[in-house]
CHARMM-style PDB file with segment names, atoms N, HN, CA, C and O in Angstrom:
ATOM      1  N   UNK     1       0.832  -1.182   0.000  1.00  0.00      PROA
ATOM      2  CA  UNK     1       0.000   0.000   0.000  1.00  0.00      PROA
ATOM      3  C   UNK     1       0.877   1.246   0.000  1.00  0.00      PROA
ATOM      4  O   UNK     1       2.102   1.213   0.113  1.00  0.00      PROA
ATOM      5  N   UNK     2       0.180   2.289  -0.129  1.00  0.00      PROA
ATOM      6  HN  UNK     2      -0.816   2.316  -0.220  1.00  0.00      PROA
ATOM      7  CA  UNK     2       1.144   3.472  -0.222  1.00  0.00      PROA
ATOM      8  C   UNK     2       0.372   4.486   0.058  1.00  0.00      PROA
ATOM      9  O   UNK     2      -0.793   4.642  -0.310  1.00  0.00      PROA
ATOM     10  N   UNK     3       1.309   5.506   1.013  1.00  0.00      PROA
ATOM     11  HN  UNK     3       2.255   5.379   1.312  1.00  0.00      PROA
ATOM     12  CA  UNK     3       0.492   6.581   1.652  1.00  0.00      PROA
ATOM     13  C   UNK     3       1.200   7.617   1.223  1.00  0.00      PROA
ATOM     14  O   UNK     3       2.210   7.429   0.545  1.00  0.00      PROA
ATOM     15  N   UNK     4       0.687   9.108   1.621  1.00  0.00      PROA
ATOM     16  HN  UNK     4      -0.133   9.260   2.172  1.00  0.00      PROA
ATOM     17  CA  UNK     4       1.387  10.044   1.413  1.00  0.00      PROA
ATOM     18  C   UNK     4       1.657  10.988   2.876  1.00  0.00      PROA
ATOM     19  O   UNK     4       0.885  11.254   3.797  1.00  0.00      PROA
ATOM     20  N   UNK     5       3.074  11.348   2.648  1.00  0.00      PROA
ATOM     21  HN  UNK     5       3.702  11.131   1.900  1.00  0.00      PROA
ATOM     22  CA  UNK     5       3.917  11.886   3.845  1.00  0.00      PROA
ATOM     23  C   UNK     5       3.772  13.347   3.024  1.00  0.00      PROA
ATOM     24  O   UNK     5       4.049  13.637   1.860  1.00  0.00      PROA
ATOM     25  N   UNK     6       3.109  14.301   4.347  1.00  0.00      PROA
ATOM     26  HN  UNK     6       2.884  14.066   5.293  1.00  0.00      PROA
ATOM     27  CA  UNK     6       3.249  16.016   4.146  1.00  0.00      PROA
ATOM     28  C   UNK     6       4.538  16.292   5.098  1.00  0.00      PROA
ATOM     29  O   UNK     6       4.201  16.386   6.278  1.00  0.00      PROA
ATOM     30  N   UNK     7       5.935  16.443   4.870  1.00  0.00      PROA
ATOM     31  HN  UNK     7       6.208  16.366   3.911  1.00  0.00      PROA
ATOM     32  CA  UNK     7       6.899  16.930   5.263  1.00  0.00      PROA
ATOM     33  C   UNK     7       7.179  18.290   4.832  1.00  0.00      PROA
ATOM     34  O   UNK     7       6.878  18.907   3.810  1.00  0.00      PROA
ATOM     35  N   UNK     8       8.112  18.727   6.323  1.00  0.00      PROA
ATOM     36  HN  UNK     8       8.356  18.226   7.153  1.00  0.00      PROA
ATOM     37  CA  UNK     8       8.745  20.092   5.745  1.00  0.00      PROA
ATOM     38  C   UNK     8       9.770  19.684   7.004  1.00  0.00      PROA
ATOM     39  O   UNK     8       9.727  18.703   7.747  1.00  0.00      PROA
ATOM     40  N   UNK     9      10.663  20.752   6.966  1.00  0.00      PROA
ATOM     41  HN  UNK     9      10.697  21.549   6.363  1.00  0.00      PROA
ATOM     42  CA  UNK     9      11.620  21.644   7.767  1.00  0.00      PROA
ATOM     43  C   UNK     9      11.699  22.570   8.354  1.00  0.00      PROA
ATOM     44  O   UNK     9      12.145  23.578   7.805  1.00  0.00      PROA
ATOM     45  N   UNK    10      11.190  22.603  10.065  1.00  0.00      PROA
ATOM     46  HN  UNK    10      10.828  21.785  10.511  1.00  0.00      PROA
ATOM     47  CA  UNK    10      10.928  23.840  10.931  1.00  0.00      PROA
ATOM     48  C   UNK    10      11.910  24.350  12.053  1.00  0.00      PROA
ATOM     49  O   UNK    10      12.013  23.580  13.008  1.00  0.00      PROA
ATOM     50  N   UNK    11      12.453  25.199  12.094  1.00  0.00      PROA
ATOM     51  HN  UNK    11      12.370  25.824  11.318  1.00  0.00      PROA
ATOM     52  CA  UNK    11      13.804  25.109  13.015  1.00  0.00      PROA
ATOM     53  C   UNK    11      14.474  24.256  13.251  1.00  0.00      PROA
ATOM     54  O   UNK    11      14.851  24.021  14.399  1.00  0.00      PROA
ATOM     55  N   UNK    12      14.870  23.422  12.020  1.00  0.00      PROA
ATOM     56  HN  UNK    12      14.563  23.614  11.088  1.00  0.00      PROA
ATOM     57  CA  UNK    12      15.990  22.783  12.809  1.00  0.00      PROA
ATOM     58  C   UNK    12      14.890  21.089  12.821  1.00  0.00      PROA
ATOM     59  O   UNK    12      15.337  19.979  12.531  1.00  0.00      PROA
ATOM     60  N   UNK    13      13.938  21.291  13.096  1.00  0.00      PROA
ATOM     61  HN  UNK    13      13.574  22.192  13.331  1.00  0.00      PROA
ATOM     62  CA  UNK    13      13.142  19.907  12.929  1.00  0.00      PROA
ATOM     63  C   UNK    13      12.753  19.311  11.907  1.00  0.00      PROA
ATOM     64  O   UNK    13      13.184  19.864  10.896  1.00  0.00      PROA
ATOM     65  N   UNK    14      12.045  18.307  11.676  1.00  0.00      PROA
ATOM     66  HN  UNK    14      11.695  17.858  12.497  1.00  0.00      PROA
ATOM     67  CA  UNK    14      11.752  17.735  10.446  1.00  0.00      PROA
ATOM     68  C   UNK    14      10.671  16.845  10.663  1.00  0.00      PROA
ATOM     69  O   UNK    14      10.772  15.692  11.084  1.00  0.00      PROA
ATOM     70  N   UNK    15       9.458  17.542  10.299  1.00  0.00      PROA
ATOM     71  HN  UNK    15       9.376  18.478   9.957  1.00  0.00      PROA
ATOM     72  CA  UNK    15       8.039  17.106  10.786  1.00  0.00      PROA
ATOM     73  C   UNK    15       7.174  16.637   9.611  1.00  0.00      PROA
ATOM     74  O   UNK    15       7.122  17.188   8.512  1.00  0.00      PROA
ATOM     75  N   UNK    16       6.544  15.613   9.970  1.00  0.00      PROA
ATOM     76  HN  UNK    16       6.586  15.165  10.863  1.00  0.00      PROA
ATOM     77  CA  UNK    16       5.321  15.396   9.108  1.00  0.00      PROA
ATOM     78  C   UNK    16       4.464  14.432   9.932  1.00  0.00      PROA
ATOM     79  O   UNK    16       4.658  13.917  11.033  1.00  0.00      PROA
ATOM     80  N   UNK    17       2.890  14.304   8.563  1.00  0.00      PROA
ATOM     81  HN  UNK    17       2.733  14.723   7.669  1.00  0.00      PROA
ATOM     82  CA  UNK    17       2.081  13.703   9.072  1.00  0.00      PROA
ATOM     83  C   UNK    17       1.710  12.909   7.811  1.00  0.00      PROA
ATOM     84  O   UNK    17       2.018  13.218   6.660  1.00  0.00      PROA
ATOM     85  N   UNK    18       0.855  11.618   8.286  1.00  0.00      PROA
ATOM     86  HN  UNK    18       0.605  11.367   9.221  1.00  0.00      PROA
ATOM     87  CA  UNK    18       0.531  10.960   6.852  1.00  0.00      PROA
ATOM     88  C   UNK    18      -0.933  11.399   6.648  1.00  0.00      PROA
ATOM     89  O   UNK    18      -1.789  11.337   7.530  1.00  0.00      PROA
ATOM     90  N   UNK    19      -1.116  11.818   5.483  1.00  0.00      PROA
ATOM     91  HN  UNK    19      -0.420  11.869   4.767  1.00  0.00      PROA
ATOM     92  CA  UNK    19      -2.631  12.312   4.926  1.00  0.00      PROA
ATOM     93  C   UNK    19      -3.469  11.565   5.315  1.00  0.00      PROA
ATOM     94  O   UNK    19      -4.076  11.801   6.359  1.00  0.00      PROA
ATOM     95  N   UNK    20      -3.680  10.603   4.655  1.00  0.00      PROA
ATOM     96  HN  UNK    20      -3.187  10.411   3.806  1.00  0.00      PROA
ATOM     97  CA  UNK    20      -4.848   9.462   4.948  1.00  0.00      PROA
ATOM     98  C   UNK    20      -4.939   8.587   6.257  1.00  0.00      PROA
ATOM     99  O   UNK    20      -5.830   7.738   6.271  1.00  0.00      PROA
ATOM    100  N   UNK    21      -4.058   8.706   7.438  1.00  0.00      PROA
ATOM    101  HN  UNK    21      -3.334   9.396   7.426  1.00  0.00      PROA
ATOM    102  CA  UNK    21      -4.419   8.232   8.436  1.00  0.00      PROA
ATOM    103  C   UNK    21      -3.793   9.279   9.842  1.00  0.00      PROA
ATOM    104  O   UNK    21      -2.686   9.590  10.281  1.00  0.00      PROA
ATOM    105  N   UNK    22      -5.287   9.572  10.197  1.00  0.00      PROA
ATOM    106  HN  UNK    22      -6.187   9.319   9.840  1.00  0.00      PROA
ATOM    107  CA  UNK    22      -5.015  11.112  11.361  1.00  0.00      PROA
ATOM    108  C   UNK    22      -4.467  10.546  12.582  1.00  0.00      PROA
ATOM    109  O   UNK    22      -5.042   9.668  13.225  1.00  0.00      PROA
ATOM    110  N   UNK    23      -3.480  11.000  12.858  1.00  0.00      PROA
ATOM    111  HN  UNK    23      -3.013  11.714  12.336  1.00  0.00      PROA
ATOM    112  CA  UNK    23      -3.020  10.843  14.126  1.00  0.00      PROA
ATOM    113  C   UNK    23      -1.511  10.180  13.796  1.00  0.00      PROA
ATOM    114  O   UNK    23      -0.986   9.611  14.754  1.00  0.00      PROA
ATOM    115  N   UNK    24      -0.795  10.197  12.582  1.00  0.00      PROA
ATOM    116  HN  UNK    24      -1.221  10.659  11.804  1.00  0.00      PROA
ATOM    117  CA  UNK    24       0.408   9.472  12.488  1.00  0.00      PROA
ATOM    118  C   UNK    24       1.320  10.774  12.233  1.00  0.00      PROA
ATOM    119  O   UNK    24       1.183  11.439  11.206  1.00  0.00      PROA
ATOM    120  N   UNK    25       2.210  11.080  13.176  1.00  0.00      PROA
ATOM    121  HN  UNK    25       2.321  10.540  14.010  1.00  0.00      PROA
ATOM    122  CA  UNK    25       2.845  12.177  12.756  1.00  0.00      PROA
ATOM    123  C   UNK    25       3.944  12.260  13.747  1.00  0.00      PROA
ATOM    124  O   UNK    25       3.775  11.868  14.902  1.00  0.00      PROA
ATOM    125  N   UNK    26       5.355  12.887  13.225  1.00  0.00      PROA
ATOM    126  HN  UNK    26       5.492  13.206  12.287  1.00  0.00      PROA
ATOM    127  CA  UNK    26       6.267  12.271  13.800  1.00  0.00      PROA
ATOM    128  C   UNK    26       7.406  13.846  13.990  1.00  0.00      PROA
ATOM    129  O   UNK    26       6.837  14.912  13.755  1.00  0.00      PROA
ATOM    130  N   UNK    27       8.811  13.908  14.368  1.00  0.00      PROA
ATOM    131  HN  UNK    27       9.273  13.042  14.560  1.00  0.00      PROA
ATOM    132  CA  UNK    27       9.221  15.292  14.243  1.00  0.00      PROA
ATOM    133  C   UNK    27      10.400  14.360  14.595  1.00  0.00      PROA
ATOM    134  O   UNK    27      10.338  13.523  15.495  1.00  0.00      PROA
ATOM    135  N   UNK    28      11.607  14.597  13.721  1.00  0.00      PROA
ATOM    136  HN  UNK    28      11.657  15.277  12.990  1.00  0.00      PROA
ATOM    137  CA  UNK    28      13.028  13.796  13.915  1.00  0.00      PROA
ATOM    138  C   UNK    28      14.326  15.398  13.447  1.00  0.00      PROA
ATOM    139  O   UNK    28      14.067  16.393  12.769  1.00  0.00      PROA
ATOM    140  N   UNK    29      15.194  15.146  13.910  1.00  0.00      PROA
ATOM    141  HN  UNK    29      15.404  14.338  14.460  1.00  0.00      PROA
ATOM    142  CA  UNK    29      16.526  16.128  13.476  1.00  0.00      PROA
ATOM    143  C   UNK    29      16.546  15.533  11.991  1.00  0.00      PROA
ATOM    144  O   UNK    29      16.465  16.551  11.304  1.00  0.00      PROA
ATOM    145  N   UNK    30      16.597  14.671  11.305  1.00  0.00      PROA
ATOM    146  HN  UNK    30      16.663  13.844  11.863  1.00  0.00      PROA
ATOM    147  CA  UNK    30      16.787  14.472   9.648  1.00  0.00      PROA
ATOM    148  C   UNK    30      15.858  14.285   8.857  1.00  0.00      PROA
ATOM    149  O   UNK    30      14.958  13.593   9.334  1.00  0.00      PROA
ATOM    150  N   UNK    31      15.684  14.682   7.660  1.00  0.00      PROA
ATOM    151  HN  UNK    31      16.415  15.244   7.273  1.00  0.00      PROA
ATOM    152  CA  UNK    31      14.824  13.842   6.538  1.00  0.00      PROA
ATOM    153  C   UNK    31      14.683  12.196   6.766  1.00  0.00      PROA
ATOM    154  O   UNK    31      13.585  11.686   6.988  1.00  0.00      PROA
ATOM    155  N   UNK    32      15.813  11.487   6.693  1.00  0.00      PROA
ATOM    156  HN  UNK    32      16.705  11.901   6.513  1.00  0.00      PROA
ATOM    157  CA  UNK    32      15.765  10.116   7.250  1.00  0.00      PROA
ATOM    158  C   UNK    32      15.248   9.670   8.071  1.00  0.00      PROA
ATOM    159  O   UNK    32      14.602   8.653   7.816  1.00  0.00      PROA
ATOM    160  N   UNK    33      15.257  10.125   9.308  1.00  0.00      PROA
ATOM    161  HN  UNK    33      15.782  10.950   9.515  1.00  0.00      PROA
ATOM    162  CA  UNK    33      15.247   9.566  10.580  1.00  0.00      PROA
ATOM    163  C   UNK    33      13.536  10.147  10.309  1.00  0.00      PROA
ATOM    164  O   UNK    33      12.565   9.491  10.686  1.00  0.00      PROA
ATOM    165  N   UNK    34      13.462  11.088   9.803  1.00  0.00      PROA
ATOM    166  HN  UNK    34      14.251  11.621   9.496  1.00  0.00      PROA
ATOM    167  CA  UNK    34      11.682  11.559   9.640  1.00  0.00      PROA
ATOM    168  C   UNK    34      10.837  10.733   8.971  1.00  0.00      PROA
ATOM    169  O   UNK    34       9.704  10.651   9.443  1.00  0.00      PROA
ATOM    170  N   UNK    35      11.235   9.711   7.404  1.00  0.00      PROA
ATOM    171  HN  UNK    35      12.156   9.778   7.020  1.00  0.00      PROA
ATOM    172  CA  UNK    35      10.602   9.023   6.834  1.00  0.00      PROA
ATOM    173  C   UNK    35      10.472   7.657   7.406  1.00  0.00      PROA
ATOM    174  O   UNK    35       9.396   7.060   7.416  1.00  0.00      PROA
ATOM    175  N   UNK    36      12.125   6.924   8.120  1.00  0.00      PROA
ATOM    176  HN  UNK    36      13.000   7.409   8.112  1.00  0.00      PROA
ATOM    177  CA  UNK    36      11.775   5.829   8.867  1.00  0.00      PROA
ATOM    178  C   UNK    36      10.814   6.153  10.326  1.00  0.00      PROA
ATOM    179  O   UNK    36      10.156   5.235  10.817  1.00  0.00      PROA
ATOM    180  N   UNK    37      10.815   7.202  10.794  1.00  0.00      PROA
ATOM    181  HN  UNK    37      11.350   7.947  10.395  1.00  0.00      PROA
ATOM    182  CA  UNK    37       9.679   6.868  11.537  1.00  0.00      PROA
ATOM    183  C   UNK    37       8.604   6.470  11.447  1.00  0.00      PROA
ATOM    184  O   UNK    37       7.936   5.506  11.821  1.00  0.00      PROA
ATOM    185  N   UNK    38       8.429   8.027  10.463  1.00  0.00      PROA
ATOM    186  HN  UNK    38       8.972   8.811  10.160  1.00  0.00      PROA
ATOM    187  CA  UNK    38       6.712   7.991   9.334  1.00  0.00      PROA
ATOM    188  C   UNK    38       6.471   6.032   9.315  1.00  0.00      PROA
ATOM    189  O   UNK    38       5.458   5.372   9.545  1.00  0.00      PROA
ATOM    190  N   UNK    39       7.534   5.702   9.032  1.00  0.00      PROA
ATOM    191  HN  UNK    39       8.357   6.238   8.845  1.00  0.00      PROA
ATOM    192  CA  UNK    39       7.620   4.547   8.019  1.00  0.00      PROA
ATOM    193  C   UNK    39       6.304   3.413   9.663  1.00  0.00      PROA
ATOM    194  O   UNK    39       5.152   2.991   9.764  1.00  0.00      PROA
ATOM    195  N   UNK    40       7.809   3.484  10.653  1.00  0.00      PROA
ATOM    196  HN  UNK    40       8.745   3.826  10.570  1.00  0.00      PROA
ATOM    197  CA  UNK    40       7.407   2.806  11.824  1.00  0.00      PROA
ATOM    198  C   UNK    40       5.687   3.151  12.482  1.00  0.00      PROA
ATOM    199  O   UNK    40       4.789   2.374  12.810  1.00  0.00      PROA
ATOM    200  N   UNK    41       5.762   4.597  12.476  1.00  0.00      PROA
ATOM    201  HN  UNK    41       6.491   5.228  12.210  1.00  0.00      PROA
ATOM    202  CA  UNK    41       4.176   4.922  13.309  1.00  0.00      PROA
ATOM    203  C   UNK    41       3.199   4.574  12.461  1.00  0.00      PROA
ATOM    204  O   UNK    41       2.056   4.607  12.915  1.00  0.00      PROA
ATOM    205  N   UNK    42       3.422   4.102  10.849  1.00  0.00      PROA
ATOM    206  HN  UNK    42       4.351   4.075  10.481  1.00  0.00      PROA
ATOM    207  CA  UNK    42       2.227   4.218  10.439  1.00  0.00      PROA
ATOM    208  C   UNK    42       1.794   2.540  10.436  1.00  0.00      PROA
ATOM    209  O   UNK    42       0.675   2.027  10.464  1.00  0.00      PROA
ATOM    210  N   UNK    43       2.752   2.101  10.403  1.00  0.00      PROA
ATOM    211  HN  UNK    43       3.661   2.518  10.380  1.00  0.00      PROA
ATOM    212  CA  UNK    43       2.848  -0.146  10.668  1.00  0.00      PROA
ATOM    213  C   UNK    43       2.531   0.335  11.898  1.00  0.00      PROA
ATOM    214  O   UNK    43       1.679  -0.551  11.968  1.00  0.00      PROA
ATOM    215  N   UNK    44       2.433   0.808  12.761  1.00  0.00      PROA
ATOM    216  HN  UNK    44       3.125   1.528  12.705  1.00  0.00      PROA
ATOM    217  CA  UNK    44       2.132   0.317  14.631  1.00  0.00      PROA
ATOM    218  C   UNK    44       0.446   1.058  14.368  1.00  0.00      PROA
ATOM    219  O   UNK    44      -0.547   0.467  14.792  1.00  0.00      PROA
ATOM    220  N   UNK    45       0.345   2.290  13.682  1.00  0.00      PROA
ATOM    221  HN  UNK    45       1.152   2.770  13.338  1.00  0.00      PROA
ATOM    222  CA  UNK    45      -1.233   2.408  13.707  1.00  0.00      PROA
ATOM    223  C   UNK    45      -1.675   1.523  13.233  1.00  0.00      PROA
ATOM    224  O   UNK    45      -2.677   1.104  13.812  1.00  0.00      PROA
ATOM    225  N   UNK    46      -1.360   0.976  12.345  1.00  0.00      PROA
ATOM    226  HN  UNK    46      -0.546   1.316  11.874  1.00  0.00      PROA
ATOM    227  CA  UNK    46      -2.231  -0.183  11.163  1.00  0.00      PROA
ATOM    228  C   UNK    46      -2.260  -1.325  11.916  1.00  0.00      PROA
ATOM    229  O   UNK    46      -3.370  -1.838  12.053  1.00  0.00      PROA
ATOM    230  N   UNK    47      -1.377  -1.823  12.410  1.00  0.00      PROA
ATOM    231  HN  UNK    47      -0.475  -1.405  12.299  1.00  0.00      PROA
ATOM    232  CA  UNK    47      -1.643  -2.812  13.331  1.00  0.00      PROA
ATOM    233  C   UNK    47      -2.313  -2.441  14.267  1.00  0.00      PROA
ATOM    234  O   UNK    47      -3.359  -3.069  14.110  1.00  0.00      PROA
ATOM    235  N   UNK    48      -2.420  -1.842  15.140  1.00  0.00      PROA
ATOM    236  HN  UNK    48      -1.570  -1.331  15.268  1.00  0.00      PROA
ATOM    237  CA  UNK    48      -2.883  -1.618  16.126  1.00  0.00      PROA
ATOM    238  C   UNK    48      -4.509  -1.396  16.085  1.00  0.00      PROA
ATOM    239  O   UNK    48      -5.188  -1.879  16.991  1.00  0.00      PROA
ATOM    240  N   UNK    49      -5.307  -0.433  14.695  1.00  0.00      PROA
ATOM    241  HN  UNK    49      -4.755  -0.041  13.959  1.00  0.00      PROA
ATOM    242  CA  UNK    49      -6.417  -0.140  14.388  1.00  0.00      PROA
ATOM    243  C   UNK    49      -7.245  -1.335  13.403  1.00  0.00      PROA
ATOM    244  O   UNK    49      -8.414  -1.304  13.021  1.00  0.00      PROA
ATOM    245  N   UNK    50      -6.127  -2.443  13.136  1.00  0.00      PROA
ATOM    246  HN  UNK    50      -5.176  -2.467  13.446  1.00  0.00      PROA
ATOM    247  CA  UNK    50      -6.379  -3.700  13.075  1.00  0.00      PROA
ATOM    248  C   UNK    50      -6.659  -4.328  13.847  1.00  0.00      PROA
ATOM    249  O   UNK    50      -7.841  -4.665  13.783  1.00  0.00      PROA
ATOM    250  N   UNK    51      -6.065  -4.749  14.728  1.00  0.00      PROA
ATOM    251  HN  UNK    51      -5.105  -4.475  14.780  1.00  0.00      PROA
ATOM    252  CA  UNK    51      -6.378  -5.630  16.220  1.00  0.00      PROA
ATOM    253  C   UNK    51      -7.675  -5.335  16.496  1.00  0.00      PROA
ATOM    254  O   UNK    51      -8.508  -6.238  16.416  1.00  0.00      PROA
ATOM    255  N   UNK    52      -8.116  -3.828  16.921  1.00  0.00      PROA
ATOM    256  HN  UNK    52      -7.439  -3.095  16.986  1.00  0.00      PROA
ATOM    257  CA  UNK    52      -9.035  -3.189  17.608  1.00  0.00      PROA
ATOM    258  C   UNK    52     -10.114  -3.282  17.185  1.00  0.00      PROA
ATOM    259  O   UNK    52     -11.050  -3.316  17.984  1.00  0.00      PROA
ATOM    260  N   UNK    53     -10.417  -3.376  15.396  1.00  0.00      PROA
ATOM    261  HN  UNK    53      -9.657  -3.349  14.747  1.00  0.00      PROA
ATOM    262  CA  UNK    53     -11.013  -3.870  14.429  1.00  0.00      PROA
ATOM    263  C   UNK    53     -11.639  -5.169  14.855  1.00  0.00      PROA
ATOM    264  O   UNK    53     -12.834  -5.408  15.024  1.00  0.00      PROA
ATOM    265  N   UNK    54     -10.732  -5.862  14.980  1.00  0.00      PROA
ATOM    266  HN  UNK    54      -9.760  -5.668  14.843  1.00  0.00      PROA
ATOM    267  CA  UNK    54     -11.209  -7.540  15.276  1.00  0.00      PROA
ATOM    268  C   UNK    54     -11.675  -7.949  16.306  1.00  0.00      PROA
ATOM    269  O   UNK    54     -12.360  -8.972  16.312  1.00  0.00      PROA
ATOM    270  N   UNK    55     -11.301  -6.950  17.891  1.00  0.00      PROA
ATOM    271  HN  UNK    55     -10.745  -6.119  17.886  1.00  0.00      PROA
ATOM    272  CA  UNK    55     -11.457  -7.569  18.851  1.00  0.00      PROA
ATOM    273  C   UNK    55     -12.904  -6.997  18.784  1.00  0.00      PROA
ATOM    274  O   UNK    55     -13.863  -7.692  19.122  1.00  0.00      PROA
ATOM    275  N   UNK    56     -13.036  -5.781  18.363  1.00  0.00      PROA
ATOM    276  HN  UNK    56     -12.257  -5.217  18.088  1.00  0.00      PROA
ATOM    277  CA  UNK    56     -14.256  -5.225  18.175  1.00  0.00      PROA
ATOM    278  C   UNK    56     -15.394  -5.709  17.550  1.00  0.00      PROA
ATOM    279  O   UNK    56     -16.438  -5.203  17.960  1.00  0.00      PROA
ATOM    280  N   UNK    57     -15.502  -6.580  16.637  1.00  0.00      PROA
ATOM    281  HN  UNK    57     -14.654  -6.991  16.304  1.00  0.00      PROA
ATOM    282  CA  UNK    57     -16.364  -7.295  15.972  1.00  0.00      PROA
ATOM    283  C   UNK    57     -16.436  -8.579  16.557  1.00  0.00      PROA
ATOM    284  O   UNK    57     -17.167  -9.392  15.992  1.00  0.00      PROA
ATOM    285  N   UNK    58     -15.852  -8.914  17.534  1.00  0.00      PROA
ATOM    286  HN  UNK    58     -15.258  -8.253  17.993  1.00  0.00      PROA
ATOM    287  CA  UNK    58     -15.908 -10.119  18.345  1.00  0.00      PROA
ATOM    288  C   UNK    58     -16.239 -11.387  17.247  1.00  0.00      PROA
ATOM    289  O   UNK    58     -15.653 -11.230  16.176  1.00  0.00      PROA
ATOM    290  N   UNK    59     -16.973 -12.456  17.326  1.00  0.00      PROA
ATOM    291  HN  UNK    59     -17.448 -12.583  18.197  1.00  0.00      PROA
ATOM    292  CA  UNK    59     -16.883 -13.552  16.497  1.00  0.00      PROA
ATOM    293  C   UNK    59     -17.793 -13.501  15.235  1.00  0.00      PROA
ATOM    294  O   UNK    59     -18.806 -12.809  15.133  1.00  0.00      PROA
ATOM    295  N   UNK    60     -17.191 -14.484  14.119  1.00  0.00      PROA
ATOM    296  HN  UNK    60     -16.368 -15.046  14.202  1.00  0.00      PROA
ATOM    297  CA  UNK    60     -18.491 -14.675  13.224  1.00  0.00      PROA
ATOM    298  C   UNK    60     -18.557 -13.412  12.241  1.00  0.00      PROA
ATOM    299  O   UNK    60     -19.623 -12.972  11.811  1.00  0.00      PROA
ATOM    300  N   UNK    61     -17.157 -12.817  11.899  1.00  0.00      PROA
ATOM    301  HN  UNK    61     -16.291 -13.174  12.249  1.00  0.00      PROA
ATOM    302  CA  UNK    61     -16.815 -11.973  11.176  1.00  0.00      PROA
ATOM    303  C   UNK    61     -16.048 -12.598  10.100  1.00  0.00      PROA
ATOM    304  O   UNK    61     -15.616 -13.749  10.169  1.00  0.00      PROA
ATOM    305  N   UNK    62     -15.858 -11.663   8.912  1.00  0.00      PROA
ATOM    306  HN  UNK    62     -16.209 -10.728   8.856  1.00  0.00      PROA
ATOM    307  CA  UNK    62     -15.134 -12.006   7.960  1.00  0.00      PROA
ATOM    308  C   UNK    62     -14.423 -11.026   7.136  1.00  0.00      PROA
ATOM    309  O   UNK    62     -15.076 -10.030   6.824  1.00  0.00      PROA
ATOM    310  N   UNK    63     -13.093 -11.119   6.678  1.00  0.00      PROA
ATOM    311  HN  UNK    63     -12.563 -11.928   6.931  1.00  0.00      PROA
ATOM    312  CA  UNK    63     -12.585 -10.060   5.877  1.00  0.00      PROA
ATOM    313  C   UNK    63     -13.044  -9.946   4.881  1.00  0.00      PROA
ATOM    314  O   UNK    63     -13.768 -10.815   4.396  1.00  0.00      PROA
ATOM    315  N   UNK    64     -12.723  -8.727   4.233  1.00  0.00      PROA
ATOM    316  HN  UNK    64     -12.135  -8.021   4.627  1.00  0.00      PROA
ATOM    317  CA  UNK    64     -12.890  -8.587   2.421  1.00  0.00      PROA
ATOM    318  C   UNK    64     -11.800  -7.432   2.428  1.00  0.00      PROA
ATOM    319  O   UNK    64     -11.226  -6.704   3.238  1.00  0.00      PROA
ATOM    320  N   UNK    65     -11.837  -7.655   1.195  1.00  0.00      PROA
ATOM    321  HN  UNK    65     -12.302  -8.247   0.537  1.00  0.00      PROA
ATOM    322  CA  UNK    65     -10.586  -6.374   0.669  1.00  0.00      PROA
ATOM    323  C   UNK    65     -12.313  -5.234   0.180  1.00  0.00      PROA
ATOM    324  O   UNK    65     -13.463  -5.647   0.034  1.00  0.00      PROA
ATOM    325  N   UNK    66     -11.856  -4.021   0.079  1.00  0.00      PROA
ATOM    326  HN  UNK    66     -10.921  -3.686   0.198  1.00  0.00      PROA
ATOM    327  CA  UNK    66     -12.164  -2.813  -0.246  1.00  0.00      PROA
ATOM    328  C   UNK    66     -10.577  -1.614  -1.236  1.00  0.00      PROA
ATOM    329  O   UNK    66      -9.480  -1.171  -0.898  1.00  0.00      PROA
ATOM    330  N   UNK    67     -11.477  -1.587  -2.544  1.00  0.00      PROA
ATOM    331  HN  UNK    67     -12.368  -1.947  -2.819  1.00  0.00      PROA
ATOM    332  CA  UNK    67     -10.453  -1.055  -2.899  1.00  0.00      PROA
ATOM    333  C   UNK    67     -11.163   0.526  -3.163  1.00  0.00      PROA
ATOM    334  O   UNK    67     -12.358   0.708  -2.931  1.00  0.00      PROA
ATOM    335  N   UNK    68     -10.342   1.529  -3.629  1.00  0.00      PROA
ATOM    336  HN  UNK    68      -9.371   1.380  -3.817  1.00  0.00      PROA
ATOM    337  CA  UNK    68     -10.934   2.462  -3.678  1.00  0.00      PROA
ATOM    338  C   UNK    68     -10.241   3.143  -5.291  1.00  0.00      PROA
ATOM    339  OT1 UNK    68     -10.648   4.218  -5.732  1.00  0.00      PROA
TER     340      UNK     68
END
């Protein structure tokens, strides 16, 4: 899958957030260290809003893909 990272450069920091999922947003000293985060917070939301997904629907559920 593929998301999009809104980065910039603010004193000295190096901040962004990912568009399509609110709440993933990160602030590192490099460009690098800014995208592998991005990279990390947005696998720990997805997992995490996965789990929550499932435990939430408790039994007798089923996946499907949804494409858009």
């Amino acid at each position: 899958m593929q998301y999009t990272a809104i980065i910039k450069e603010d004193h000295g920091w190096w901040i962004g957030w990912i568009e399509e999922v609110p709440g993933v947003n990160c602030r590192e000293k490099t460009h690098d260290e800014l995208i592998t985060s991005l990279r990390e917070t947005l696998k720990e939301a997805i997992d995490f809003n996965k789990n929550d997904a499932i435990i939430s629907a408790g039994k007798g559920f089923k996946e499907e893909i949804i494409a858009i």
